[in-house]
C-alpha positions as CSV (number, residue, x, y, z in Angstrom):
1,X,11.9,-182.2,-62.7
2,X,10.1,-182.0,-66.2
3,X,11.1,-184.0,-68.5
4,X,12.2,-183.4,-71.8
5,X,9.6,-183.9,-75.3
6,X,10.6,-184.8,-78.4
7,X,9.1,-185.3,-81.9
8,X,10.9,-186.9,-84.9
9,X,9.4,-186.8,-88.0
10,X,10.5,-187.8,-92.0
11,X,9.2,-186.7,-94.8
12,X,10.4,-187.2,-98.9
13,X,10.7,-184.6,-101.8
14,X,8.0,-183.9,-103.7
15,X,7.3,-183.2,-107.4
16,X,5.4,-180.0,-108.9
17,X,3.8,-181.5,-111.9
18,X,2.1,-178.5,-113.2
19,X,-0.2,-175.0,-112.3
20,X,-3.2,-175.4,-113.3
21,X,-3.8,-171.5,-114.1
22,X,-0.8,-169.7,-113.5
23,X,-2.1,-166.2,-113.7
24,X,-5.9,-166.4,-113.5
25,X,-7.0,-166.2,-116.9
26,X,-10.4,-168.0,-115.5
27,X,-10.6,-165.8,-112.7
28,X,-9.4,-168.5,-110.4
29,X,-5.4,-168.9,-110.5
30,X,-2.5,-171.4,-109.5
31,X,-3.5,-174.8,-108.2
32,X,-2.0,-177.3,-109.5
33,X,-0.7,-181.3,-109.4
34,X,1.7,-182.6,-107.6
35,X,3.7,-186.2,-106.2
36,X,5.6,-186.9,-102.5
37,X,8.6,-189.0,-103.0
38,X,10.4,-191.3,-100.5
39,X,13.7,-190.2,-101.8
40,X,15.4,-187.9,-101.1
41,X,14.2,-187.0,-97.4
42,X,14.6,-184.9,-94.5
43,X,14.3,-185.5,-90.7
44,X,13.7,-183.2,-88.0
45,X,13.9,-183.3,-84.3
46,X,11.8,-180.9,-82.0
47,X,13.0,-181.0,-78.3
48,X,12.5,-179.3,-75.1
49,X,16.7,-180.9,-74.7
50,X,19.2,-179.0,-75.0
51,X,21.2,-181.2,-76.8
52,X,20.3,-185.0,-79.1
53,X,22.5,-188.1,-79.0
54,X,21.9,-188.5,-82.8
55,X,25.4,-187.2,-84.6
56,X,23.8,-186.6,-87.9
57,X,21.3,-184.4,-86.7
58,X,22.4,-180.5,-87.0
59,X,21.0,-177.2,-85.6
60,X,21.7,-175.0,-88.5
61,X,20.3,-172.4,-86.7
62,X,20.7,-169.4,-89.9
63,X,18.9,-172.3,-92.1
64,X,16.0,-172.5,-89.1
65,X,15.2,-169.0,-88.9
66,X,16.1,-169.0,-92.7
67,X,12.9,-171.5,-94.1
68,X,10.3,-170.8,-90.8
69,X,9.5,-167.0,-91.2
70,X,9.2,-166.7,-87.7
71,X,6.8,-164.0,-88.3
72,X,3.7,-166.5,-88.7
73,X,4.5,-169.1,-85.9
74,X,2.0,-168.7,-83.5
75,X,4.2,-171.0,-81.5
76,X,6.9,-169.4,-79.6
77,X,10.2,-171.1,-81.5
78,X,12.5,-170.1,-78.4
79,X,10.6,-172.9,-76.5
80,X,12.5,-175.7,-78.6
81,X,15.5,-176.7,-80.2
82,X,15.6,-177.7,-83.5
83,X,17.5,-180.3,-85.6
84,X,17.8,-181.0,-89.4
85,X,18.8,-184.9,-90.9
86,X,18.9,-183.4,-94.6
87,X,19.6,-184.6,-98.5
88,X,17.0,-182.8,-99.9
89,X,19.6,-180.5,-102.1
90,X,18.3,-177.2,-102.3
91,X,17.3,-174.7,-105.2
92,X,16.5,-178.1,-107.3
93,X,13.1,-178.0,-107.9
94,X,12.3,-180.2,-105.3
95,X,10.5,-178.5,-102.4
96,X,13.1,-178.4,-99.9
97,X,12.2,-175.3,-98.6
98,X,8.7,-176.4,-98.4
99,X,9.3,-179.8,-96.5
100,X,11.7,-178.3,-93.9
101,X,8.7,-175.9,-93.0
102,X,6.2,-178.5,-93.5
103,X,7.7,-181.3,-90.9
104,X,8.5,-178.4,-88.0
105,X,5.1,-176.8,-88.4
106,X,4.0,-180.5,-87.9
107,X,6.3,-181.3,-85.2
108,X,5.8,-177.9,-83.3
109,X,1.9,-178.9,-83.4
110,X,2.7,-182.1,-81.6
111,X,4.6,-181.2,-79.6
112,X,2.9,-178.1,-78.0
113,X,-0.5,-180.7,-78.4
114,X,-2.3,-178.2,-79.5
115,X,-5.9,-178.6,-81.4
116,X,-4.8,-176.1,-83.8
117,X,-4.7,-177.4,-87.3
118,X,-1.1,-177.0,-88.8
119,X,-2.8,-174.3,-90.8
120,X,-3.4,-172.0,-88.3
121,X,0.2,-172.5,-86.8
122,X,1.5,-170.8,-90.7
123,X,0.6,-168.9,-93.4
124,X,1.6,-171.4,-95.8
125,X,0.2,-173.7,-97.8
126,X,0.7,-175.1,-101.2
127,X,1.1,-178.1,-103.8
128,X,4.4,-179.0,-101.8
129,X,2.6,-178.8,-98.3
130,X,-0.6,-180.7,-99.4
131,X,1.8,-183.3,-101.3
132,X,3.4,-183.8,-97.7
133,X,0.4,-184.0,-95.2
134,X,-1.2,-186.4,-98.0
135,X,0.9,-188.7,-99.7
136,X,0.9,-189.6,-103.3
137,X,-0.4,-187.5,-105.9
138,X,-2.5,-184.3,-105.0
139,X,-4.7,-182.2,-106.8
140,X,-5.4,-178.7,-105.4
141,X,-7.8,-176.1,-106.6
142,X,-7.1,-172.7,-108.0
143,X,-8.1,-169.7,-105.7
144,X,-9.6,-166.6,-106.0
145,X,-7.6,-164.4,-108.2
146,X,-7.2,-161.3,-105.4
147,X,-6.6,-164.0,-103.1
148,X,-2.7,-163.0,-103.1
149,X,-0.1,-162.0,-105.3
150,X,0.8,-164.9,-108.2
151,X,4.6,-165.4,-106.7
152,X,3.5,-166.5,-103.4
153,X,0.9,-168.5,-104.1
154,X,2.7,-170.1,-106.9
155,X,5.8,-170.5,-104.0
156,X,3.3,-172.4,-101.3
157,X,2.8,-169.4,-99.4
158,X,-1.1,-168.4,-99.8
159,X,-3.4,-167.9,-96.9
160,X,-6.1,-170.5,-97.7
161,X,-7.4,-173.2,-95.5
162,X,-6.6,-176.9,-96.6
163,X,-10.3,-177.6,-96.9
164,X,-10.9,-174.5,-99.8
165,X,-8.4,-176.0,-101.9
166,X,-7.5,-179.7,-101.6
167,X,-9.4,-181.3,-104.5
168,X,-7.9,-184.6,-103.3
169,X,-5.1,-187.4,-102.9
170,X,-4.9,-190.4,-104.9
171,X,-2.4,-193.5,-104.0
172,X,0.4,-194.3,-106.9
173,X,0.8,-197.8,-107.5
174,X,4.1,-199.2,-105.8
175,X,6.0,-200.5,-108.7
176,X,5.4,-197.3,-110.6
177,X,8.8,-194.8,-109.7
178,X,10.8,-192.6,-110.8
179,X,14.1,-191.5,-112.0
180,X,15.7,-188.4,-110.7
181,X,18.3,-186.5,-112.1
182,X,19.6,-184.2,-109.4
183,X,21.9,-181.4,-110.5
184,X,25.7,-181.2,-108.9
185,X,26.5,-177.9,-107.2
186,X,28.2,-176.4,-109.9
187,X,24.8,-176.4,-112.1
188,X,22.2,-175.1,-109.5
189,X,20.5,-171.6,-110.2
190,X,20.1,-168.5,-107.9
191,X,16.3,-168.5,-109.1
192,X,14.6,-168.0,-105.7
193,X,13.8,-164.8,-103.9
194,X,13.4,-162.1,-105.9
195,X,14.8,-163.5,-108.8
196,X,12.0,-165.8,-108.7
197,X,9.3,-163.1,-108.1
198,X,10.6,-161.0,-111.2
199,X,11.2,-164.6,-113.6
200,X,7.6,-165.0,-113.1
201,X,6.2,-162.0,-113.0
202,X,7.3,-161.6,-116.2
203,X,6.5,-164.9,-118.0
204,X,3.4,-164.3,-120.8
205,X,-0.1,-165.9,-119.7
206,X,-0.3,-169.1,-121.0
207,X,-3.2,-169.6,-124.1
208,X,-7.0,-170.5,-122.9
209,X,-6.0,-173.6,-125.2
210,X,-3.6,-174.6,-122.9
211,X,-4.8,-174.3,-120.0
212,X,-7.9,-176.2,-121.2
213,X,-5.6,-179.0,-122.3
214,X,-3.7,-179.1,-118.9
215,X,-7.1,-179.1,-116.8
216,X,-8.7,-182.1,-119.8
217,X,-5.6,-184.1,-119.7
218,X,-5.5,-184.5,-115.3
219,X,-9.5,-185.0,-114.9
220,X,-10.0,-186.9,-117.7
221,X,-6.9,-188.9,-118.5
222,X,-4.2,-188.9,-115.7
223,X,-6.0,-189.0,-112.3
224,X,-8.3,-192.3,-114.3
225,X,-5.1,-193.5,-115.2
226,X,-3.7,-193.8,-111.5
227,X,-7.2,-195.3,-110.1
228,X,-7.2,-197.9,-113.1
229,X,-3.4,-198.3,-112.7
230,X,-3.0,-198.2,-116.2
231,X,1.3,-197.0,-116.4
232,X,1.2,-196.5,-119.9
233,X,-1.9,-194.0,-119.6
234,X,-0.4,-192.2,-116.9
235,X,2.6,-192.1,-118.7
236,X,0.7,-190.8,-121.9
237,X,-1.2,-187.9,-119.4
238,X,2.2,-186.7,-117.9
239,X,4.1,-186.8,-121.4
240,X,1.3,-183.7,-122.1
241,X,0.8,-181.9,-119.1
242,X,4.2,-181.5,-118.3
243,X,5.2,-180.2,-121.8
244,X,2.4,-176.8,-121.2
245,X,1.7,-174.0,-120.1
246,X,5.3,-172.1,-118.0
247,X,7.5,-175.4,-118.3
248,X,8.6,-174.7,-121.5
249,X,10.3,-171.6,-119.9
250,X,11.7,-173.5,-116.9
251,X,13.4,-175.7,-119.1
252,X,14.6,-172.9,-120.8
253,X,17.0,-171.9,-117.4
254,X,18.7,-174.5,-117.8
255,X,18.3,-175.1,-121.7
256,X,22.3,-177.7,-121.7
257,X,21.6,-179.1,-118.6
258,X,18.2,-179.9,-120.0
259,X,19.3,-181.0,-123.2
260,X,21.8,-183.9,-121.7
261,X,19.8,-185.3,-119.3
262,X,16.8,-185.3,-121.1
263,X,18.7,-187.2,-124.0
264,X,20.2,-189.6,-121.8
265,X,16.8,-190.6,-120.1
266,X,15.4,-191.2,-123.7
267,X,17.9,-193.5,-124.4
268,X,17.6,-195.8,-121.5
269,X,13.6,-196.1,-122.2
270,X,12.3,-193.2,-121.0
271,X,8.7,-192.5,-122.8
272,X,8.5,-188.8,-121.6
273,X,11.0,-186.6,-119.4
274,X,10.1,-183.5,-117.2
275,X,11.2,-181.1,-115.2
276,X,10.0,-180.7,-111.3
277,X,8.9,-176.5,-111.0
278,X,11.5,-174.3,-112.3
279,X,14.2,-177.3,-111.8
280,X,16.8,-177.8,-113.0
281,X,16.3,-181.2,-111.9
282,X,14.6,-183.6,-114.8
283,X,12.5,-187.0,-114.0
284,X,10.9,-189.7,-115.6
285,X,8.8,-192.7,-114.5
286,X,9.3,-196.7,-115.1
287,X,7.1,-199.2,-114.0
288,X,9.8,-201.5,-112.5
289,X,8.3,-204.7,-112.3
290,X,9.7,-204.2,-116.4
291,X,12.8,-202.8,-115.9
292,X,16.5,-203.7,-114.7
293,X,17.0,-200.9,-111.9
294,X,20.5,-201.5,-111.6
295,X,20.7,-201.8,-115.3
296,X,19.2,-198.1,-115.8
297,X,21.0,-196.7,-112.7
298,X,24.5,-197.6,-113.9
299,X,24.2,-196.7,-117.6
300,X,23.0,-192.9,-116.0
301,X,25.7,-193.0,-113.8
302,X,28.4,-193.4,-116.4
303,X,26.9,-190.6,-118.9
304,X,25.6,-188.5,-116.7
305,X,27.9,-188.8,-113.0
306,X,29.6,-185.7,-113.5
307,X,26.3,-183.7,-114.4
308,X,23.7,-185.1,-111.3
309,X,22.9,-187.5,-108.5
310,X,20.6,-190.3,-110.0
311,X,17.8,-191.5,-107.3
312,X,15.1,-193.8,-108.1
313,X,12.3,-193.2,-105.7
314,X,9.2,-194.6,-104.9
315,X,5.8,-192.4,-104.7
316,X,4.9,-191.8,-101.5
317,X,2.0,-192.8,-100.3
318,X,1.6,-192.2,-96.7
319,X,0.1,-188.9,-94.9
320,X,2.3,-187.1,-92.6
């Protein structure tokens, strides 16, 4: 009798700091920065089993077919079973999509032992992928500009090997975390799909000014920042290249929920405040060997409780 396989994996959230070139005024577009969190995070269990012992494991089997597009695994899915552990709220701005795809791609990889690189097992790749498989903050390169359309490559689903487009990772110092202000329910947009094909598809170009200032401000000041661990520099970097280029228009979705949150996080200390993609959910960092965490966590909690989750999360640092 064969005995059953399984692979458990666990992976954070991840930030999307910024595209570098949206919509290819250089004749390169997208790439872009981005940050894996520990918190929140999602589990997954691949098994030949029929059934796990783990209770809080699920096989939401309309979500599975749902986030793999079965369409580019060239594993056969039907081999396995399936199981989510998530809190990685969806439609947020904070990858969930991309990190339930990322972790079974991975799993189905080990788990077959194929030689394959995850790559070739999918279609898709992106800043949320690359922050996953890396750890810490990532730095990918803009690709050809009839490589695909902008929406999908903006999305994480572009057909380009790792190697072409990882500029490279660079490990966060531990102290330095952030704040997270998760929308409730009842605030969460319908901007995926088409709706986020058409939002944009129809957002201006950013100016050659910007774009210049977005590309000057991550070589020059923010990726020298994180490898001289100098917070308030990094701080400084992030305060201007989250503030360009499409985020002004992201914030814009959600222009109260923006307003509120961003207010409170000022308040409490909070030298700059951003928003992860198209949101709505809004961040900030602390360095917290200077800061009372449970200070900050309840004085969020009592303004802001009926608006968002609060998590404070440390950067991961750790490849998958």
């Amino acid at each position: 009798m064969t005995k059953d396989k399984s692979i458990r994996l666990k992976a954070g959230a991840r930030l999307h700091l910024q595209v570098i070139d949206p919509t290819g005024i250089s004749g390169f577009k997208l790439g872009g920065i981005g940050l894996s969190l520990k918190e929140p995070n999602v589990e997954i269990i691949v098994t030949t089993a029929k059934t796990i012992r783990e209770q809080e494991f699920i096989q939401d089997t309309k979500y599975i077919k749902e986030i793999t597009f079965e369409k580019h695994l060239s594993t056969n899915l039907q081999d396995f079973n399936v199981f989510f552990k998530s809190s990685i709220p969806r439609h947020v701005g904070l990858g969930s999509g991309t990190i339930h795809r990322t972790l079974l791609r991975k799993a189905l990889q080990k788990i077959s032992n194929t030689s394959k690189d995850i790559f070739q097992l999918s279609s898709l790749t992106g800043v949320g992928q690359y922050s996953v498989l890396n750890g810490g903050l990532v730095l990918v390169s803009p690709i050809p500009k009839n490589n695909s359309n902008p929406i999908e490559a903006f999305r994480g689903e572009t057909i380009i090997r790792p190697s072409q487009n990882l500029i490279g990772s660079f490990a966060i110092p531990t102290n330095w975390q952030t704040i997270l202000c998760i929308p409730r329910e009842h605030i969460r947009h319908e901007l995926y799909s088409d709706k986020e094909t058409y939002f944009y598809e129809n957002l201006p170009s950013p100016s050659v000014e910007e774009l210049r200032s977005i590309s000057f401000d991550i070589i020059s000041k923010l990726i020298p920042a994180v490898n001289s661990k100098d917070f308030q520099k990094f701080e400084e970097a992030l305060k201007t290249i989250t503030c360009l280029g499409w985020k002004k228009y992201e914030k814009d979705l959600f222009r109260e929920y923006w307003n509120k949150t961003s207010s409170v996080l000022y308040e409490i200390g909070a030298h700059f405040v951003a928003t992860s993609s198209n949101g709505p959910t809004t961040y900030t960092f602390f360095d917290t060997d200077k800061i009372d965490k449970e200070d900050i966590f309840e004085k969020l909690n009592a303004k802001l409780e009926n608006d968002c989750y609060i998590v404070l999360s440390e950067i991961n640092n750790d490849p998958l």
